[in-house]
C-alpha positions as CSV (number, residue, x, y, z in Angstrom):
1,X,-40.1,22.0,49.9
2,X,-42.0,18.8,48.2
3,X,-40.4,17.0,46.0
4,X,-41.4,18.0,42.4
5,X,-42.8,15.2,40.1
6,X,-41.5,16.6,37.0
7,X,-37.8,16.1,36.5
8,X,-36.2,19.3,36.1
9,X,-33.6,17.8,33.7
10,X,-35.9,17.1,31.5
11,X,-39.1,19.3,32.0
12,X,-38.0,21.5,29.5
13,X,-38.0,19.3,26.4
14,X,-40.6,17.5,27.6
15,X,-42.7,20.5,28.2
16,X,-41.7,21.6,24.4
17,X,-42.8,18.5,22.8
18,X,-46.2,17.7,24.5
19,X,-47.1,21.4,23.8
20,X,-45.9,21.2,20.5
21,X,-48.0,17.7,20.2
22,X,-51.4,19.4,20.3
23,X,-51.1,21.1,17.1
24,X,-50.9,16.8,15.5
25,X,-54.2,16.7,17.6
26,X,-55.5,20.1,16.1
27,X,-54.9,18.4,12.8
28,X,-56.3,15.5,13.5
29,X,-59.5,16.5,15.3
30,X,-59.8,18.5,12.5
31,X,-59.5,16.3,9.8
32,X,-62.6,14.1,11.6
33,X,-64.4,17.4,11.6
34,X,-63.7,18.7,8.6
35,X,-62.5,21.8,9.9
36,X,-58.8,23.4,8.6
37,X,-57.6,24.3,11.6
38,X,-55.1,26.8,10.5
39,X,-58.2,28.9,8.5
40,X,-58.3,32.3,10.3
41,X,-54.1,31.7,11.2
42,X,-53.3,34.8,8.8
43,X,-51.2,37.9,9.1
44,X,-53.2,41.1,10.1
45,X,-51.6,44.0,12.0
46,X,-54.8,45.1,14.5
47,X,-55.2,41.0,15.6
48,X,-51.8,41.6,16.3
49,X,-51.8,45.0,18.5
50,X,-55.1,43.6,19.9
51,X,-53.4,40.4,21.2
52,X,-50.6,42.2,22.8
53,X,-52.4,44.6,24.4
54,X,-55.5,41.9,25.3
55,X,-52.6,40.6,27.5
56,X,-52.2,43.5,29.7
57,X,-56.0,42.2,31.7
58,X,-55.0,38.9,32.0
59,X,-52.0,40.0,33.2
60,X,-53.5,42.4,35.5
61,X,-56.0,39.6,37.0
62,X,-53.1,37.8,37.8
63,X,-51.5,40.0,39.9
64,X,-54.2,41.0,42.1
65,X,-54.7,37.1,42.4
66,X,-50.9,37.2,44.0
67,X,-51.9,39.6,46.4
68,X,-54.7,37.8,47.4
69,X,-54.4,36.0,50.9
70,X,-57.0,33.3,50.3
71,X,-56.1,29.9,51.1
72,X,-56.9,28.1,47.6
73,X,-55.5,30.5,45.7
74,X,-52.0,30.2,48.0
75,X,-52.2,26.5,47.6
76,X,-52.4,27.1,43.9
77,X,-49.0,29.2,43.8
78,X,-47.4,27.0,46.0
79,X,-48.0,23.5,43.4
80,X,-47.3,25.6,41.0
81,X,-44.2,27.2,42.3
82,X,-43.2,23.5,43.8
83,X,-43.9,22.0,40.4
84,X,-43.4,24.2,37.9
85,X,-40.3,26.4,39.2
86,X,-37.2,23.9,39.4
87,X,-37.6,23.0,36.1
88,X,-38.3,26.6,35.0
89,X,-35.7,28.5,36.8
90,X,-32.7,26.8,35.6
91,X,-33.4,28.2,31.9
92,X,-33.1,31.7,30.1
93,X,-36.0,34.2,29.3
94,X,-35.6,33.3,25.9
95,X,-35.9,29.6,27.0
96,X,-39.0,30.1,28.7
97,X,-40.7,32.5,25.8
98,X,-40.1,30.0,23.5
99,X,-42.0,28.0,25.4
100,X,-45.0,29.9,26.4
101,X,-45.1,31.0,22.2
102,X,-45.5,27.1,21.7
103,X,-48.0,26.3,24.3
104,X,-50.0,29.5,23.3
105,X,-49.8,28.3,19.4
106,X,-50.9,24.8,19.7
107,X,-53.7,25.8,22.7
108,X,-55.1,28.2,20.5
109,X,-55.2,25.8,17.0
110,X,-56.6,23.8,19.3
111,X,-59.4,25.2,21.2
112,X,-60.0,28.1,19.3
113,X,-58.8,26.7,15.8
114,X,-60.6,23.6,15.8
115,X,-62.9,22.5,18.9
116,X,-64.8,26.2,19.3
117,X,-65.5,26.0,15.5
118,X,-66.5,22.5,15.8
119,X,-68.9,23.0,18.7
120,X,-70.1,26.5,16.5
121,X,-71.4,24.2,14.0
122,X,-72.9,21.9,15.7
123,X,-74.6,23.7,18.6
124,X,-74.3,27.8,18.1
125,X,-71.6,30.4,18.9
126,X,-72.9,30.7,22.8
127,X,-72.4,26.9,23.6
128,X,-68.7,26.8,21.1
129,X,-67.7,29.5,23.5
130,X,-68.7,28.1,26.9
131,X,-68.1,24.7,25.8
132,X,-64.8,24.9,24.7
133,X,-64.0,26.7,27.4
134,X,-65.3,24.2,30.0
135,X,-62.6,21.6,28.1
136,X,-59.8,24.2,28.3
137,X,-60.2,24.5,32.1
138,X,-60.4,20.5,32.5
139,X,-57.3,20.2,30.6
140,X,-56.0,22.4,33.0
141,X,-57.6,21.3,36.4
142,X,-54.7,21.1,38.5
143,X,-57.2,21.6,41.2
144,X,-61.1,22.7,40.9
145,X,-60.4,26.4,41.4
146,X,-57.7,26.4,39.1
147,X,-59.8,24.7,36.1
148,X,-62.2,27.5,36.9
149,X,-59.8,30.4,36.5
150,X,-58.2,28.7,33.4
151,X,-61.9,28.3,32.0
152,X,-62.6,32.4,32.7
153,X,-59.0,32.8,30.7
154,X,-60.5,31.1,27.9
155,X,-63.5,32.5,27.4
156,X,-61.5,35.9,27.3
157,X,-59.4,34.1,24.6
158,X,-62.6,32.2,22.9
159,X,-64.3,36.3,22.6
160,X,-60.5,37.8,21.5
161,X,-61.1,35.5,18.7
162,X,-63.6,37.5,16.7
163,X,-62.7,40.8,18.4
164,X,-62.1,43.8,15.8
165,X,-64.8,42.2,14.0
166,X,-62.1,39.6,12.2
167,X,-61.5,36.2,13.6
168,X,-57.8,35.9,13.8
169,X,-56.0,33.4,15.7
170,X,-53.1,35.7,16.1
171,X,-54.8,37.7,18.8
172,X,-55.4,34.7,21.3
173,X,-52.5,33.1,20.2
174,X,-50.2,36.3,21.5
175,X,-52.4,36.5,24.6
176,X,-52.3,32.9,25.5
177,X,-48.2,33.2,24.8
178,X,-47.3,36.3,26.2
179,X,-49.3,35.8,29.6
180,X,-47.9,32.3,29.5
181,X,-44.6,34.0,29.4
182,X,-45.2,36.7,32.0
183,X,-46.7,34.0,34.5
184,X,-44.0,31.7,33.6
185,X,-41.4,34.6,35.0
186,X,-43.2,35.3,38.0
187,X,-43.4,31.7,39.1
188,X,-39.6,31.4,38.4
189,X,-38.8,34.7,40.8
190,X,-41.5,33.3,43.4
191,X,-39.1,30.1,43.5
192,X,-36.1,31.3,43.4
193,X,-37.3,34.2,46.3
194,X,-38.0,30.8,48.2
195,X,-34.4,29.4,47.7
């Protein structure tokens, strides 16, 4: 097994802070844009049901992507298991939902709190969505494939963001935190089934 580059001591905390950092860029990208990036951040019980059950796809996709036996797709498990899973597997569940519920709350006042809505009044909602999107998967592009998938994920979080007819950031923000979470448990079982 390759060495992992992240120090599992202190991938954790580290993890928690940079996630939790985004949300001073929200602010600050926001302030240049003139955009309140915690506008449509309010409590509303069908954003709510919508983001939990908006999960279920996601989480669906991702499963059938385990079952796939396609040589990119293994390669990305096995970074991401290499990686991701000693620093991961040493904590709790409760550990490891408080991180997802971070990096899904700062992603989402990010992306969809301040960047889509930039790039909506500048150029239209069609480019905001793909647009943003394209960022999101670059900021994730542990390898070309990867930013792709990550990309599809947020376009279905960029459209979860109006969905009901309300633009919410609760319902991406649950999606984006509990498939974070459910993703972050498989990859911890896929290590430890390789220990």
């Amino acid at each position: 097994m390759a060495k992992t580059p992240f120090n599992p001591d202190t991938f954790f905390k580290q993890a928690c802070y940079f996630e939790a950092s985004l949300i001073l860029v929200a602010v600050f990208l926001g302030w240049i844009a003139g955009i309140n990036p915690f506008e449509h951040l309010f409590f509303s019980e069908s954003a709510i049901a919508y983001g939990v059950l908006g999960t279920a796809p996601l989480f669906v996709a991702l499963l059938a992507l385990e079952q796939m036996q396609i040589d990119s797709l293994a390669q990305i498990r096995r970074l991401l298991v290499e990686t991701l899973g000693p620093g991961l597997q040493r904590y709790h569940w409760v550990d490891v939902f408080m991180l997802a519920a971070i990096a899904g709350v700062s992603e989402e006042i990010l992306f969809r709190g301040v960047i889509q809505p930039w790039m909506e009044s500048l150029w239209g909602m069609t480019v905001a969505l793909i647009g943003s999107n394209i960022l999101f998967g670059l900021a994730h592009a542990v390898t070309p494939l990867y930013a792709l998938l990550a990309a599809s994920v947020g376009l279905y979080l960029g459209w979860s963001l109006d969905y009901g007819g309300e633009r919410n950031l609760w319902t991406p923000i649950i999606i984006h935190g509990l498939y974070d979470f459910l993703a972050f448990m498989a990859l911890i079982r896929a290590y430890r089934a390789r220990q």
